[in-house]
TORKOL-4160 file (C-alpha; in steps of 0.2 Angstrom, whole numbers, padded with zeros to 4 digits, m for minus):
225
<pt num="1" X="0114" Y="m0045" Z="0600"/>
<pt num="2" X="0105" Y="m0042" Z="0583"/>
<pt num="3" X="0088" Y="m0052" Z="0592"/>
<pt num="4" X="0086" Y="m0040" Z="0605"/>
<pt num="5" X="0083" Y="m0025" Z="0592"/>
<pt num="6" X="0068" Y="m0017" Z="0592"/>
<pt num="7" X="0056" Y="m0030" Z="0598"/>
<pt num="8" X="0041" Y="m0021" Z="0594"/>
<pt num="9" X="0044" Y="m0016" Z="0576"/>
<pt num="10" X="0030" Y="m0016" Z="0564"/>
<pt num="11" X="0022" Y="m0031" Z="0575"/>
<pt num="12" X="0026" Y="m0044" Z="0566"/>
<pt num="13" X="0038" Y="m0056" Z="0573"/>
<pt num="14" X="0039" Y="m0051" Z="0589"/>
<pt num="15" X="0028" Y="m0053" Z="0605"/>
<pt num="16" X="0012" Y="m0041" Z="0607"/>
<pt num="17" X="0004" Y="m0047" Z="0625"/>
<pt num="18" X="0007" Y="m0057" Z="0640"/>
<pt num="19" X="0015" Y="m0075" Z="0637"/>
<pt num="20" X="0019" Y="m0069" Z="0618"/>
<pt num="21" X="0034" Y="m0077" Z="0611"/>
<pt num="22" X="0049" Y="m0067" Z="0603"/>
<pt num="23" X="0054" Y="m0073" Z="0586"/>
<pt num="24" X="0070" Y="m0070" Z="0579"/>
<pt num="25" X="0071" Y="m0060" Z="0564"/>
<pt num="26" X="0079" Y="m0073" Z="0553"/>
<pt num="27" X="0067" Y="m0085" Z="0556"/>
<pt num="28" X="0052" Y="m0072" Z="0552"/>
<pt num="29" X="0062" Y="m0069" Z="0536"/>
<pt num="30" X="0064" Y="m0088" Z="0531"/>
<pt num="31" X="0045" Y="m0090" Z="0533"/>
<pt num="32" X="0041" Y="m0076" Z="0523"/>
<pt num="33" X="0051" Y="m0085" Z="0507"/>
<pt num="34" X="0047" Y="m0079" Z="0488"/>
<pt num="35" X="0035" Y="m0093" Z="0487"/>
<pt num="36" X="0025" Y="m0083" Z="0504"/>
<pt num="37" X="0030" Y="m0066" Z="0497"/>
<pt num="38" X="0024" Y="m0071" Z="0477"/>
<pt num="39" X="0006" Y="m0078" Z="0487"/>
<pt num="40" X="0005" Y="m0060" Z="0497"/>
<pt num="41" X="0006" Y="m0051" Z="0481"/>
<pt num="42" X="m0006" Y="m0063" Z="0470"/>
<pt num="43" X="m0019" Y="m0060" Z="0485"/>
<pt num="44" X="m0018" Y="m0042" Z="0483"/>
<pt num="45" X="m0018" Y="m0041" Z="0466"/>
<pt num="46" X="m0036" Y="m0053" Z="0463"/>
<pt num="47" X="m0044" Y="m0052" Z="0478"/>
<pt num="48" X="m0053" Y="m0035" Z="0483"/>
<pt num="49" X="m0059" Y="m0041" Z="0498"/>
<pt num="50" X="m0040" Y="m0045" Z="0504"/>
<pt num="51" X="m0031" Y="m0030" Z="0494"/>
<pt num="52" X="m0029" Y="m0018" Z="0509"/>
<pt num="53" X="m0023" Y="m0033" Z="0520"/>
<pt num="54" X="m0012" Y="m0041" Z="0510"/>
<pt num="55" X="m0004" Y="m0022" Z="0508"/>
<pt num="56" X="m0003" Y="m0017" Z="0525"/>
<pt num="57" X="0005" Y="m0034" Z="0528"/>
<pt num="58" X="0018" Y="m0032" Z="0513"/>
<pt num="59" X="0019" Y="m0014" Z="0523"/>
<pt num="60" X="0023" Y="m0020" Z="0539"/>
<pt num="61" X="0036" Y="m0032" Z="0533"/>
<pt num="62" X="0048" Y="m0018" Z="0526"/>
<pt num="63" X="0043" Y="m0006" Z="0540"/>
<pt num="64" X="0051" Y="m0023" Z="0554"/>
<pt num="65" X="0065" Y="m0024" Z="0543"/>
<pt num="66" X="0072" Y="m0004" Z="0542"/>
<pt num="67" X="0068" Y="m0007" Z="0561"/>
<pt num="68" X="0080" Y="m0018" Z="0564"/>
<pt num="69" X="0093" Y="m0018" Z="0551"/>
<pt num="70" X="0108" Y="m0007" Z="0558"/>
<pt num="71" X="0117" Y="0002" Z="0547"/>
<pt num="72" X="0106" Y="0008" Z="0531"/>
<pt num="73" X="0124" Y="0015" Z="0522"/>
<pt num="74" X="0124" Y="0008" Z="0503"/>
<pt num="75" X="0131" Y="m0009" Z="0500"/>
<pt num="76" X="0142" Y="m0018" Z="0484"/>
<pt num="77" X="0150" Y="m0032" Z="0485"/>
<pt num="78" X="0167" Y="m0030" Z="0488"/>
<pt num="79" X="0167" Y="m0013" Z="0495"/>
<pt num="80" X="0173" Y="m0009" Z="0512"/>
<pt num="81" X="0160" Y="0002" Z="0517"/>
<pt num="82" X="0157" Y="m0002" Z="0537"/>
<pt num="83" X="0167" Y="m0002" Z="0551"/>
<pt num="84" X="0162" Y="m0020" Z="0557"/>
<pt num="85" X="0156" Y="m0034" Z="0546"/>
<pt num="86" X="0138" Y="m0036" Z="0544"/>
<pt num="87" X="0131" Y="m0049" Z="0556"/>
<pt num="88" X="0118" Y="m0064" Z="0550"/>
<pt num="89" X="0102" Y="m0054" Z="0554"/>
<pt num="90" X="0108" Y="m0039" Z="0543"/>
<pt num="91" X="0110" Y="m0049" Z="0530"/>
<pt num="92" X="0096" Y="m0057" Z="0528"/>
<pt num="93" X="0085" Y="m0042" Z="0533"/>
<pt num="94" X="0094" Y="m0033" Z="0519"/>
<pt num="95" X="0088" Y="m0048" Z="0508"/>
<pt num="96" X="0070" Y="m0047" Z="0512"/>
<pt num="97" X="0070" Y="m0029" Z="0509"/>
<pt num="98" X="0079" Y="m0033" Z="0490"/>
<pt num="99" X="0065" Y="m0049" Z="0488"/>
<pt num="100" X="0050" Y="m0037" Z="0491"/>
<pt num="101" X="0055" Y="m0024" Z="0479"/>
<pt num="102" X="0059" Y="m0038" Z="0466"/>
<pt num="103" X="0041" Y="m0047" Z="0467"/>
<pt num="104" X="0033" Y="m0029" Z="0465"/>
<pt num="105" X="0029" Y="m0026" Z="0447"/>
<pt num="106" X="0034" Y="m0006" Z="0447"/>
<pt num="107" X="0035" Y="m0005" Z="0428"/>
<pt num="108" X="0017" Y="m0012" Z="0425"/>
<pt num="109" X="0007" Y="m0006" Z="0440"/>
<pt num="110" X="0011" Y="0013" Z="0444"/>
<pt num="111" X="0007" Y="0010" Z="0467"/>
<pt num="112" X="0020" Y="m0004" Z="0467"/>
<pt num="113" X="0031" Y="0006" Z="0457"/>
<pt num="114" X="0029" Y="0021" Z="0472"/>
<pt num="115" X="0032" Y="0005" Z="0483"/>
<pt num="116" X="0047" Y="0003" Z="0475"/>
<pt num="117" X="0053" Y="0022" Z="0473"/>
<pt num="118" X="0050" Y="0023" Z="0493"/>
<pt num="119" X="0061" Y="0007" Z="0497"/>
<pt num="120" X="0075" Y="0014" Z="0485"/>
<pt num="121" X="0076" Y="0029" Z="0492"/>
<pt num="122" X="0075" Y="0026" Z="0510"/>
<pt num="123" X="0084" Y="0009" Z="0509"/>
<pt num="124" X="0101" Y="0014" Z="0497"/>
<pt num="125" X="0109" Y="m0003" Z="0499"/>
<pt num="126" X="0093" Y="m0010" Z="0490"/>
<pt num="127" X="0098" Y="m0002" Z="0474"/>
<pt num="128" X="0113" Y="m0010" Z="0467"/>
<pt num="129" X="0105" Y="m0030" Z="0473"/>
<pt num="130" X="0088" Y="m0022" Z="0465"/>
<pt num="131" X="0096" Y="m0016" Z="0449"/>
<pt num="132" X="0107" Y="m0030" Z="0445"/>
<pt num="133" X="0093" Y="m0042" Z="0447"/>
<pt num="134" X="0080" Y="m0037" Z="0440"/>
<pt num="135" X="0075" Y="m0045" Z="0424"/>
<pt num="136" X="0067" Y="m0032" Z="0413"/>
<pt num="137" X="0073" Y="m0032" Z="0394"/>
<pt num="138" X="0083" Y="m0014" Z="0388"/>
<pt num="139" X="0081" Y="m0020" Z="0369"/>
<pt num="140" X="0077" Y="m0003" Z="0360"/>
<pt num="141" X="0059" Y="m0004" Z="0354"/>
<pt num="142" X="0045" Y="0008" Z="0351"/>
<pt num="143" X="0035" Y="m0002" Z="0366"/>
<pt num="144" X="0026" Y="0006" Z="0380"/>
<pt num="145" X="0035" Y="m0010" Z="0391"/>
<pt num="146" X="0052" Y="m0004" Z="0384"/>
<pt num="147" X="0046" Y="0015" Z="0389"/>
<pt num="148" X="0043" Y="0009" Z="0405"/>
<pt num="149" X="0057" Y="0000" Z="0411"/>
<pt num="150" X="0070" Y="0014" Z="0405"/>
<pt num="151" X="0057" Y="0027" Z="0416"/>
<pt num="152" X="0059" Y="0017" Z="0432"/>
<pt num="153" X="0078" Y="0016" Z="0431"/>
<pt num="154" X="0078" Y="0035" Z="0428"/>
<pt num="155" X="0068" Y="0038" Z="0444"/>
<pt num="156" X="0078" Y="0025" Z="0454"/>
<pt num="157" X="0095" Y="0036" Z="0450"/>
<pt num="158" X="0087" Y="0049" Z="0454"/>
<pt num="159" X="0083" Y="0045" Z="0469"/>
<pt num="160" X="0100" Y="0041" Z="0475"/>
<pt num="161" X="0108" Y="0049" Z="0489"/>
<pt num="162" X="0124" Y="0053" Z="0488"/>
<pt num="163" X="0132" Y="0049" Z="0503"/>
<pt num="164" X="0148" Y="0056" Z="0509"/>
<pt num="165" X="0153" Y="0044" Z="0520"/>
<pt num="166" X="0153" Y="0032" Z="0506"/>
<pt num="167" X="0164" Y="0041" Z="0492"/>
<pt num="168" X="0176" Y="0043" Z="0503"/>
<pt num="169" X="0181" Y="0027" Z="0504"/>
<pt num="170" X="0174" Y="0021" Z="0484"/>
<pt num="171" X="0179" Y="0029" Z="0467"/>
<pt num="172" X="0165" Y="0037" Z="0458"/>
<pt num="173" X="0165" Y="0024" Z="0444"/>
<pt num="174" X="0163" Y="0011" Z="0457"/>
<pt num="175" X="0146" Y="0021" Z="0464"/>
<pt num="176" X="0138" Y="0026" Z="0447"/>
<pt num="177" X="0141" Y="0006" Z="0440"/>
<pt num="178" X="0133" Y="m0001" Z="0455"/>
<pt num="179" X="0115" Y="0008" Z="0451"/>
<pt num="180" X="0116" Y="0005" Z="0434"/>
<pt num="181" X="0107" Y="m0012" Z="0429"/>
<pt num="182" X="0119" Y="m0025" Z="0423"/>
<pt num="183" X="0109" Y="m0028" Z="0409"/>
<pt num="184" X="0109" Y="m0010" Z="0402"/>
<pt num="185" X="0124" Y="m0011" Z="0394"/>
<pt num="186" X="0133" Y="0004" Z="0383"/>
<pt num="187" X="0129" Y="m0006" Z="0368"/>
<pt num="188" X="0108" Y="m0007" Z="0371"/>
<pt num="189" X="0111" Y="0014" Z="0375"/>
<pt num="190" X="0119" Y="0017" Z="0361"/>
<pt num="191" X="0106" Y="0009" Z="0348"/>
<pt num="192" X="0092" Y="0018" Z="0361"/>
<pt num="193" X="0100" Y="0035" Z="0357"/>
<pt num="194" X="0102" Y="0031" Z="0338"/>
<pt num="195" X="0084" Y="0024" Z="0338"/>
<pt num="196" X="0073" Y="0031" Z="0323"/>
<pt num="197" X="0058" Y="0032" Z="0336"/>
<pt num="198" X="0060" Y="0049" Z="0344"/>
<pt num="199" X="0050" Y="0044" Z="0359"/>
<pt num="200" X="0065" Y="0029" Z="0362"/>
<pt num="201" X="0078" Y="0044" Z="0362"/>
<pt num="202" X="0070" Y="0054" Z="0371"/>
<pt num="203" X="0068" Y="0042" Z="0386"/>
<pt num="204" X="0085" Y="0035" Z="0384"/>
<pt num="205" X="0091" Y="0052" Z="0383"/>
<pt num="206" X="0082" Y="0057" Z="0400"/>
<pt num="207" X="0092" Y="0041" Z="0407"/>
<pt num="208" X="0110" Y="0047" Z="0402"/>
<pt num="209" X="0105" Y="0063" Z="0407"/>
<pt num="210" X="0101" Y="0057" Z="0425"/>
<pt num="211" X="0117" Y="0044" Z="0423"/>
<pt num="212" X="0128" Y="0061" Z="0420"/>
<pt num="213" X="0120" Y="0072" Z="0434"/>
<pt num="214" X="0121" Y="0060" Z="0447"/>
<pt num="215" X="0140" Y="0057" Z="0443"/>
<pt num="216" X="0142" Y="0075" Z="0445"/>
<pt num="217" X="0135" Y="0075" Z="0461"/>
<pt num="218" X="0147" Y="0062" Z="0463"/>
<pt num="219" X="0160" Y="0070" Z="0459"/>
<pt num="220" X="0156" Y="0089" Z="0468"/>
<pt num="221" X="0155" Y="0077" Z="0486"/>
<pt num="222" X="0170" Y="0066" Z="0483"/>
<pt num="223" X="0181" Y="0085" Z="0478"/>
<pt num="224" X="0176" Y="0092" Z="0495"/>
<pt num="225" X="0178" Y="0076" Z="0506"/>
């Protein structure tokens, strides 16, 4: 059943002419591993020649994926949020999406960090698996890394949806933990707030501010479900 999605998407993985061969999307995800993915972006990033292909290819990957994964609800562990059990090829479709975002390097490089932005924001269940491992240090510091990282958690929450659907059946805290990184712990926010940079509080400040406002929206959909 999940093979016979959308055979055409994207054109890659799937027959384009006479004789052509369908190829199942696990095994176009298992061939496009991190070492392939971490090889796509080092192309793009020291080759001009090969930029623009190694882009529409990184491109063409995520648009196959949101063709054939079939439910695009947000997804925690743990929280019962489809009807049916997501099926092999859903799962590791969802995967590649997460991997791609996690080789792009959105708090250094300001088109990787739209690439990531656009995934987020049309792909919710990427958020939480996104979030949680990313490896990005939240040590208060007057840096322009530190500054960085706090921004693109900001516009990640912001670019939640809330999704009815979803609170219905999850208790806010359970949503607003899951698109919070797991290393942004109260204690790192606290010292960001107390910071004697202002520039530090400012952004940390931004982020709680986002935090807060996205709960509320939380909360507003959950009250009228």
């Amino acid at each position: 059943k999940s093979h016979k999605r959308d055979k055409s998407a994207a054109g890659v993985g799937s027959g384009a002419g006479a004789g052509s061969v369908d190829v199942s999307p696990v095994v176009v995800c298992n061939f496009f591993n991190n070492h392939q993915l971490d090889t796509i972006n080092k192309i793009a990033s020291v080759s001009d020649d090969h930029k623009a292909t190694m882009l529409k290819l990184r491109g063409r990957l995520v648009l196959y994926c949101s063709q054939l994964i079939s439910n695009n609800l947000p997804f925690f562990p743990g929280i019962p949020y489809f009807s049916r059990p997501l099926d092999v090829t859903d799962k590791v479709l969802r995967g590649m999406v997460t991997r791609i975002m996690l080789k792009l390097k959105a708090n250094e490089d300001a088109n990787e960090q739209r690439e990531v932005l656009m995934i987020a924001k049309k792909f919710p269940f990427t958020i939480h698996r996104y979030l949680s491992s990313m490896h990005y240090s939240f040590e208060p510091r007057l840096s322009l890394r530190f500054i960085a990282n706090l921004t693109l958690v900001t516009k990640i929450i912001r670019s939640v949806a809330v999704n009815t659907e979803v609170i219905q059946r999850c208790p806010p805290n359970v949503i607003v933990n899951g698109f919070i990184p797991q290393a942004l712990t109260r204690q790192l926010l606290s010292q960001a707030v107390q910071h004697p940079s202002m520039l530090v509080k400012h952004h940390a400040l931004l982020l709680i501010t986002a935090i807060l406002s996205r709960l509320s929206s939380v909360i507003a959909v959950a009250e009228k479900a």
